[in-house]
N, C-alpha and C positions, 0 to 999 in steps of 0.2 A: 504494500500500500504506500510507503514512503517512496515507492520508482513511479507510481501512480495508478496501478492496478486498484480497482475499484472493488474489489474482493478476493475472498480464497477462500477455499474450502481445503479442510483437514480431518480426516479420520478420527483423528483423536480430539476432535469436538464432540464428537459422541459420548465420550466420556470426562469431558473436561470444557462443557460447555460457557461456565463461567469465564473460564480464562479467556474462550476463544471470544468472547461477546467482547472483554476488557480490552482484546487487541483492536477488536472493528471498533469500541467506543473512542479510543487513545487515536486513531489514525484516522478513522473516516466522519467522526463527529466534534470529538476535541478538536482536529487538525495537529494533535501534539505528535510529534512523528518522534522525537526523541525516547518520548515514553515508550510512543508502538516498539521501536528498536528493542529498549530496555523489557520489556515485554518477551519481544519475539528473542529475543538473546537467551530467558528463562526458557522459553519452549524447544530450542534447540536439541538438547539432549535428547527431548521425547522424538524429534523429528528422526534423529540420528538412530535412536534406539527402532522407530517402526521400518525406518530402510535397512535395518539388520538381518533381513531376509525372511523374517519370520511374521508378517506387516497383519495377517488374515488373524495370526493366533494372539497376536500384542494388540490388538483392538478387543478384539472378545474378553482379554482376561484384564484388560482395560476399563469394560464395561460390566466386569463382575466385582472389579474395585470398586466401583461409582453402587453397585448394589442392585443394577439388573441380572438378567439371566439370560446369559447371550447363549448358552448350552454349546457344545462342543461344538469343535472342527471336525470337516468333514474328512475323512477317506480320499488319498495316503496321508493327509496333512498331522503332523501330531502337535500337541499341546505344549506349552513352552512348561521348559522345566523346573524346579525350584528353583534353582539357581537364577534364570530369565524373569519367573517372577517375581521374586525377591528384589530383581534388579528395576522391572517398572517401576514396582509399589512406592522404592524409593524416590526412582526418577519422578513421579504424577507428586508424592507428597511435598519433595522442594519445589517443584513448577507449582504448585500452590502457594505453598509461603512465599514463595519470592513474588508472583505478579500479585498477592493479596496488600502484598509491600509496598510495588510499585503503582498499583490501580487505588491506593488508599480504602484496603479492606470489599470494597465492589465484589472483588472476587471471589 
């Protein structure tokens, strides 16, 4: 949005819908693009982590974080491991403190 794209869409708004509202509200209503950055800088990690190869199964268990029930993957795909889990859970809870930080609490 700060090159001038008028939206985006991200998978992990599914599951982290606040945060992604905080970046549209920082860049395409504030106009504060600083923020958006600082925002989109927090989201990175999660970005980084769903192009890990594993994009189908870090959404779903994304979404079991958040307290839906996205029920498994499908056949041959298998489910990310503890270790992978372990590693979202972490990643989604600092992407929240920090854009709850940056958006003052919104989020």
């Amino acid at each position: 949005m700060a090159w001038g794209a008028r939206s985006w869409v991200c998978a992990g708004s599914n599951f982290l819908p606040h945060e992604h509202i905080a970046l549209y509200e920082a860049c395409a209503v504030e106009k504060d693009f600083d923020k958006g950055r600082r925002i989109m800088s927090a989201m990175l990690p999660l970005m980084d982590f769903l192009e890990g190869g594993k994009f189908v199964q870090s959404i779903k268990h994304g979404c079991a974080l958040a307290g839906m029930r996205p029920g498994g993957v499908r056949a041959p795909l298998q489910g990310l491991d503890e270790n992978e889990q372990q590693a979202l859970q972490a990643i989604v809870a600092t992407l929240k403190s920090e854009v709850a930080g940056i958006a003052g609490g919104k989020a």
